[in-house]
C-alpha distance (Angstrom), angle and dihedral (degrees) to the residues before:
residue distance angle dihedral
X1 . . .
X2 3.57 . .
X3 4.05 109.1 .
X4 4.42 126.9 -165.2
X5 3.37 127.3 -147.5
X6 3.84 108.9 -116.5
X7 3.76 108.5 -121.4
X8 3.67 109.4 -69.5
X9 3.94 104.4 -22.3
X10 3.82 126.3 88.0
X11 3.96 92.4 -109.7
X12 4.07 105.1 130.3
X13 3.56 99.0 -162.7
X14 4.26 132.8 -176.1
X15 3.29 117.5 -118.2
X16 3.80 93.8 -103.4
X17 3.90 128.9 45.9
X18 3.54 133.0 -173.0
X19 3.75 118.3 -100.7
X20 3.86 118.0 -151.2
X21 3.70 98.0 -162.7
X22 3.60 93.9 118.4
X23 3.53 96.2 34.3
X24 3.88 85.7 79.9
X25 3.79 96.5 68.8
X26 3.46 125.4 -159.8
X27 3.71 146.7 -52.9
X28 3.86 90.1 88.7
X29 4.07 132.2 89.3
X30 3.68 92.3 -103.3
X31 3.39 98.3 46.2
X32 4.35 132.9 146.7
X33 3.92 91.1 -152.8
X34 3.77 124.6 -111.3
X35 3.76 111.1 -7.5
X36 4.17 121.0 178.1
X37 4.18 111.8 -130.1
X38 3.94 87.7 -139.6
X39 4.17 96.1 58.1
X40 3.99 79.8 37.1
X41 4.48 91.8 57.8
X42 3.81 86.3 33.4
X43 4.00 91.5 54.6
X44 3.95 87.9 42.6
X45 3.75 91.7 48.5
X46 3.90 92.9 55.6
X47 3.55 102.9 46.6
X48 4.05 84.7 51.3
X49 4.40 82.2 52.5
X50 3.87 82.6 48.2
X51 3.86 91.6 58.9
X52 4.07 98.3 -108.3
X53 3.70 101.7 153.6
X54 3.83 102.2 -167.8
X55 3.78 140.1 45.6
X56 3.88 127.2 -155.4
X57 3.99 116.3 -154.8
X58 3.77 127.0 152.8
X59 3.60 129.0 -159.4
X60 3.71 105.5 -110.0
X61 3.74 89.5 54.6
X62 4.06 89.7 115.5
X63 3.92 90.7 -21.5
X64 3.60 89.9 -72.6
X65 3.78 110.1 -33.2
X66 4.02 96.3 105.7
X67 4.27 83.4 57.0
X68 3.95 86.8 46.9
X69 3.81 92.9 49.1
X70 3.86 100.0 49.5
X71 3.82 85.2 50.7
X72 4.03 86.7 55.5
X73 3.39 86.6 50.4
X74 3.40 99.2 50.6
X75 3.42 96.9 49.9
X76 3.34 97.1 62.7
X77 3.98 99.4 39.4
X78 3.86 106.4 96.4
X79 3.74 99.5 -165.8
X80 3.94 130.1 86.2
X81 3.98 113.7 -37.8
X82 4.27 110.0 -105.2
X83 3.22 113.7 -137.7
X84 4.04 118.5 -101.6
X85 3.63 124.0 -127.9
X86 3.63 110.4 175.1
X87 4.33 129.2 153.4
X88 3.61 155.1 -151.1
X89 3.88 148.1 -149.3
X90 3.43 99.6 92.3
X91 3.85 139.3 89.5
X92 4.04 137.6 -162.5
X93 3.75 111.8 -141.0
X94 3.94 124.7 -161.0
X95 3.90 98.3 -88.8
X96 3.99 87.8 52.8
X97 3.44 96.5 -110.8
X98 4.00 120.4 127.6
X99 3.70 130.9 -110.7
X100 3.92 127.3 -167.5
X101 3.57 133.2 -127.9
X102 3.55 147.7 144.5
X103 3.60 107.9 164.1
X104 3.99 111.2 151.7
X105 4.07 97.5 -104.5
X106 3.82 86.1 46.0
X107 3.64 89.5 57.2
X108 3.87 94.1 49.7
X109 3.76 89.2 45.9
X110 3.64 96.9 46.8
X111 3.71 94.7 52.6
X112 3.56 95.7 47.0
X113 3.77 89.7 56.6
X114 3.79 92.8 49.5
X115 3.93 90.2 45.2
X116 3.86 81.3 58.4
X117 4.23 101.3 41.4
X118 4.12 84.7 46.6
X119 3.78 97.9 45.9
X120 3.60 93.4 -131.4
X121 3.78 142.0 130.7
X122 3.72 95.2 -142.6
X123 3.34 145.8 3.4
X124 3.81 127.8 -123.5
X125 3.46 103.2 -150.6
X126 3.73 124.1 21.2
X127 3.99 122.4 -165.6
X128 3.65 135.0 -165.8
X129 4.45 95.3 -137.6
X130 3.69 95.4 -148.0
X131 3.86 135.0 -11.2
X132 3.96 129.1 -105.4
X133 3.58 118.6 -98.1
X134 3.72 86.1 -128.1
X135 3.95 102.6 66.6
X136 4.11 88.6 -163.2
X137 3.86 87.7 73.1
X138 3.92 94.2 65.6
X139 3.35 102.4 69.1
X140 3.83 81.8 60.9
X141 3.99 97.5 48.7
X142 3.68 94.1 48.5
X143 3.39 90.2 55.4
X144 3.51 89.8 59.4
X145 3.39 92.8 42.8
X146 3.61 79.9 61.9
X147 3.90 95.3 48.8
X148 3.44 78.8 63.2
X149 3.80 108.5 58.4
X150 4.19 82.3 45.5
X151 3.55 92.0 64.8
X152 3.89 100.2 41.0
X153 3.53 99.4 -115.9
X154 4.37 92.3 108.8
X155 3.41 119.6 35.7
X156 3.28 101.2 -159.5
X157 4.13 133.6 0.0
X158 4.20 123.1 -126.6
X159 3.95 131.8 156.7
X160 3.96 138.7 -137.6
X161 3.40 137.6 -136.2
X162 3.87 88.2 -0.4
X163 3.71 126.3 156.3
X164 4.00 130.3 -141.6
X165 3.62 90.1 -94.9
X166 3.51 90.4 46.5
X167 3.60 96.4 52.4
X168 3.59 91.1 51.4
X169 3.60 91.5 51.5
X170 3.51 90.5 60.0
X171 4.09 93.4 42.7
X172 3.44 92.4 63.6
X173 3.80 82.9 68.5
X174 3.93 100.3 42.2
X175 3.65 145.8 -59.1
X176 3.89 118.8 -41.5
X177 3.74 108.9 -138.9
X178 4.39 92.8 -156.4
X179 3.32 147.4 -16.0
X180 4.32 126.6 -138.2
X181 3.52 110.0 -159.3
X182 3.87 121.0 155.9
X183 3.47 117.4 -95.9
X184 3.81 136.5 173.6
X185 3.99 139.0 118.7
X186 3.73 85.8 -75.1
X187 3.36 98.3 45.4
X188 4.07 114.1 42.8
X189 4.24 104.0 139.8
X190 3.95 84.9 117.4
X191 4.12 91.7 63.8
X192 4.01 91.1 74.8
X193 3.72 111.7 56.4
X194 4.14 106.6 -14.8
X195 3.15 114.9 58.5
X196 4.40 92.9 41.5
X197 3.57 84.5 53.2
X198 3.89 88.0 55.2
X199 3.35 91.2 44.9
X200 4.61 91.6 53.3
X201 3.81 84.5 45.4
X202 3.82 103.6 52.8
X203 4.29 91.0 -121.6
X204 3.83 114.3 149.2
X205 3.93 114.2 -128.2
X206 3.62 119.7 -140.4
X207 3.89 111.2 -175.4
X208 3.68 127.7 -148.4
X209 3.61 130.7 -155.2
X210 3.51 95.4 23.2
X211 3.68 89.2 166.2
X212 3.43 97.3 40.0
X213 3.32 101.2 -104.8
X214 3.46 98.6 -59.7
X215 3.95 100.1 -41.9
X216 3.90 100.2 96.8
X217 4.33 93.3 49.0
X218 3.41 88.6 88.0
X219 3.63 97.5 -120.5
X220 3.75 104.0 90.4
X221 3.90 115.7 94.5
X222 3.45 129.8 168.8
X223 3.55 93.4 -97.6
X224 3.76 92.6 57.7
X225 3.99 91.3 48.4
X226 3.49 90.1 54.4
X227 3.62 94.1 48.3
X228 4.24 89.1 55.6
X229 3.79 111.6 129.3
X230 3.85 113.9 -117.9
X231 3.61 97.7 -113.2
X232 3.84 86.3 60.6
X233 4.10 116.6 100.3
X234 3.44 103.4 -148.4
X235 4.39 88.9 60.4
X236 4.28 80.8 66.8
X237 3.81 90.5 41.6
X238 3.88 120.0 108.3
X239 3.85 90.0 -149.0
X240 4.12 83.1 70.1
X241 4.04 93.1 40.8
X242 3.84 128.5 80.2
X243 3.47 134.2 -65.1
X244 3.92 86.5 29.4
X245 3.55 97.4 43.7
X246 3.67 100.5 68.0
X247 3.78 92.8 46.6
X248 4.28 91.1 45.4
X249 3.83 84.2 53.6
X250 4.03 98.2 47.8
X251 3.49 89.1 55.8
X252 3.65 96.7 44.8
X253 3.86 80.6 61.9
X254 3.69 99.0 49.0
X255 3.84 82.3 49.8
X256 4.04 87.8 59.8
X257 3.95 86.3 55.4
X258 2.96 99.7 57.0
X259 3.95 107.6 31.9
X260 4.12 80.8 59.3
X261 3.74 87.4 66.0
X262 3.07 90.3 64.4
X263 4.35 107.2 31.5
X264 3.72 91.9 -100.2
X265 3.41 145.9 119.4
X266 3.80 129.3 -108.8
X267 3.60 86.0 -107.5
X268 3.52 100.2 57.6
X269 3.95 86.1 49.0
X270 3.85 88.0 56.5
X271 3.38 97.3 39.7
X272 4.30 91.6 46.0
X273 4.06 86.2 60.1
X274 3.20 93.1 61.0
X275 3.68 98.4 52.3
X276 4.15 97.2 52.0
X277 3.76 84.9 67.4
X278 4.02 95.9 101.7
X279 3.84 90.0 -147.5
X280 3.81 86.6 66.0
X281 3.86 127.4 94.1
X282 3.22 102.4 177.3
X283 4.19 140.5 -36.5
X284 4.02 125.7 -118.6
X285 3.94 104.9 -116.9
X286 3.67 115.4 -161.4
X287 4.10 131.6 -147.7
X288 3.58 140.2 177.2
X289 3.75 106.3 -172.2
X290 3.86 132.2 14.6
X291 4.37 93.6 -99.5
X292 3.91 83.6 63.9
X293 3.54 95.6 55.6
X294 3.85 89.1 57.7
X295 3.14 89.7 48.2
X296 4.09 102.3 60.6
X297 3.57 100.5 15.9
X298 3.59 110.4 39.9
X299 3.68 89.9 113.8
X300 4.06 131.3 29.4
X301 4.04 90.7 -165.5
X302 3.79 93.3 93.2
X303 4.12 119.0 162.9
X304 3.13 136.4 137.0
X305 3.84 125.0 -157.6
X306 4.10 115.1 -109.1
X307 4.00 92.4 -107.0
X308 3.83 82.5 56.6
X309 3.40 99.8 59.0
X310 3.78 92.3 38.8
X311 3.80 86.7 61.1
X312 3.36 87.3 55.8
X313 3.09 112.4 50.4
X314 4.09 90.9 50.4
């Protein structure tokens, strides 16, 4: 299995990580409805048999529990140690609803809490969730991102969801190890100006929602969306609502036709665009149960040939 350097660390990483989204449950605004912490460990167990070397988690997914969960897991995986990639900057409050902050003593706090829910004595990659609406209070949170990495709690420093002036913000402070921005065929505003300026600066790019959150597997309908419990995101999402809908879900059958050509599923097609960008390290693959992990990450050798990706894209 072929492995890339993300951006200027020393983190050799597969193609494909684990994305523990999901794993968080619900109760929270950003929620995937009900989800069972056995099918969670068993999904988490079989991407690690698959080879994924790396898992991304973030505190507020379900104020904690997703962090909690992958530590479960980990505990009771007996093979080589993934790498963790967890994150901070945002907050659940009582009602479920999510505040935002990344003010330097949040930071420290924040990671010492998610040193404690993963049982670990550092974390590989650290990442700011989302930036502040004020861009003068970066400067100030990457250098306690920085803080961080001095006293071996981080081992190395990215962002999410950050734009170029964002990035820079944060450069003026020190290197950024990565960047996760969402990225799919339904989603490409990063192609323009982000992900080239990764690219110039040496910052690793891990996509989420490479399959769109579910709409380009191949398995969501209209029936099924319809069907999506209340505390579930993606029923609120536009990318699930008319006019996109119908477009979303034509190319989520284009991206059957073609992953057949090549034994997989529409999935891997989405998710194997998204890797021949060159700016692109690696994408964030979400699961809920074991059968879902087969599904997307049965295989790590993901291309598609030039006329593919063409058709696509049109």
């Amino acid at each position: 299995m072929k492995l890339k350097k993300l951006g200027g660390s020393d983190l050799q990483i597969t193609p494909i990580g684990f994305g523990a989204w999901a794993v968080g449950g619900n109760g929270w605004e950003f929620g995937w409805g009900k989800q069972d912490d056995g099918e969670s460990i068993a999904a988490i167990h079989r991407a690690l048999e698959l080879g994924v070397n790396w898992i991304d988690t973030a505190a507020i997914y379900g104020f904690g529990h997703s962090e909690k969960v992958v530590a479960r897991a980990l505990r009771s995986w007996h093979g080589q140690r993934p790498y963790i990639f967890t994150k901070c900057g945002m907050f659940g409050k009582v009602d479920g609803s999510v505040g935002y902050c990344i003010e330097p003593e949040s930071i420290i706090g924040e990671c010492e809490a998610s040193l404690r829910r993963l049982r670990a004595d550092v974390i590989d990659l650290y990442q700011i969730h989302w930036p502040s609406d004020d861009i003068g209070e970066i400067a100030g949170a990457w250098e306690a991102m920085n803080k961080l990495r001095q006293d071996g709690k981080v081992r190395w420093a990215g962002v999410s969801n950050f734009n170029v002036a964002e990035l820079n913000e944060a450069l003026t402070v020190g290197p950024v190890t990565s960047l996760q921005p969402p990225y799919s065929l339904i989603n490409r505003d990063v192609e323009r100006e982000i992900l080239p300026h990764c690219q110039r600066h040496d910052i690793g790019v891990i996509v989420y929602s490479p399959m769109g959150s579910g709409l380009l597997t191949g398995a969501m309908s209209r029936e099924r969306i319809a069907k999506l419990p209340a505390d579930d995101w993606r029923a609120r999402s536009p990318a699930f609502r008319e006019p996109a809908l119908t477009v979303n879900l034509r190319i989520a059958d284009r991206l059957k036709e073609i992953g057949a050509r090549h034994g997989w599923s529409a999935g891997q097609a989405a998710i194997a665009w998204t890797l021949r960008n060159p700016a692109v390290t690696g994408a964030i693959v979400g699961a809920r149960n074991a059968a879902q992990v087969d599904g997307v990450m049965s295989t790590m050798d993901l291309a598609l040939t030039d006329g593919e990706a063409a058709e696509l894209e049109r």
